[in-house]
C-alpha positions in Angstrom: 35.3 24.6 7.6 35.1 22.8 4.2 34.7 24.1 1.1 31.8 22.8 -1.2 30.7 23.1 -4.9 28.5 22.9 -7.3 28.9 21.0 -10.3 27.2 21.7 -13.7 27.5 22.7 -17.3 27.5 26.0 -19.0 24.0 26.1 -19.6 22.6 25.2 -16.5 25.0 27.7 -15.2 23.3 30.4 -17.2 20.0 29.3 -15.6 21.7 29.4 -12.2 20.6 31.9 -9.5 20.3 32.5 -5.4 22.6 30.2 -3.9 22.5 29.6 -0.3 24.4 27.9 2.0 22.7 26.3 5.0 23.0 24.0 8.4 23.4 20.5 7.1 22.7 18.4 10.4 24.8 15.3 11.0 27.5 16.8 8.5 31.0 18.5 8.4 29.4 20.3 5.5 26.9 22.9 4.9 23.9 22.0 2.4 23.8 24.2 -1.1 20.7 25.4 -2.3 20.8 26.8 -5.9 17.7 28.0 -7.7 17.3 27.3 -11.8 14.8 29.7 -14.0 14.1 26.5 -16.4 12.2 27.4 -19.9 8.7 26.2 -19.7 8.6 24.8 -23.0 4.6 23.9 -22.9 1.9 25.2 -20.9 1.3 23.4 -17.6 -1.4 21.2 -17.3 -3.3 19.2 -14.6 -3.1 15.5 -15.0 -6.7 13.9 -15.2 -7.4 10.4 -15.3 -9.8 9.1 -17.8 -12.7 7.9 -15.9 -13.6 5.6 -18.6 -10.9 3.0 -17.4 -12.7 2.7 -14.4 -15.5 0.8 -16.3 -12.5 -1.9 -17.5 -12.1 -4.5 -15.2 -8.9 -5.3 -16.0 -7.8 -1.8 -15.0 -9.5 -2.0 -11.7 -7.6 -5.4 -10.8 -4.4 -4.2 -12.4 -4.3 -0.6 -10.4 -5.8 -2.6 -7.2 -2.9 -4.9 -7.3 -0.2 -2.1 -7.4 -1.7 -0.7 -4.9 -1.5 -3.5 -2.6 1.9 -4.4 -3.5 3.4 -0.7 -2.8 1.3 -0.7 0.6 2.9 -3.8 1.3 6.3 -2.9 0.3 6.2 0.2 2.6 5.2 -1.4 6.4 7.2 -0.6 8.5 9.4 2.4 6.7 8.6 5.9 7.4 7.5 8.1 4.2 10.0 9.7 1.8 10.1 13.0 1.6 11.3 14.6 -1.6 
């Protein structure tokens, strides 16, 4: 059995709460799950996209070329999950 830690500063230690330990497959170790209580300094929002870049054409070729390059870039490679 090893032992793990957790690494942090002082403050974020204050914020620190429910930790967990858990099966970590393919691993000697277990996985550590620690919950912060983070200050939300600003009211959440919803993002929103300003429709009026749609009517821009060089927006529209811009966004369509990232678009294609990240769908390019990602053949062949499952998704990441976060």
């Amino acid at each position: 059995m090893c032992i793990d830690h957790v690494l942090t500063s002082p403050e974020a230690l204050a914020m620190a709460s429910k930790p967990i330990t858990s099966y970590a497959p393919f691993s000697d170790h277990r996985a550590i799950t620690v919950s912060l209580q983070l200050e939300n300094k600003k009211p959440e929002t919803a993002w929103k996209l300003n429709n009026s870049l749609l009517k821009e054409e060089e927006f529209r070729n811009q966004m369509s070329a990232v678009i294609k390059r990240v769908q390019e870039e990602g053949r062949g490679e499952p998704p990441c999950i976060v």
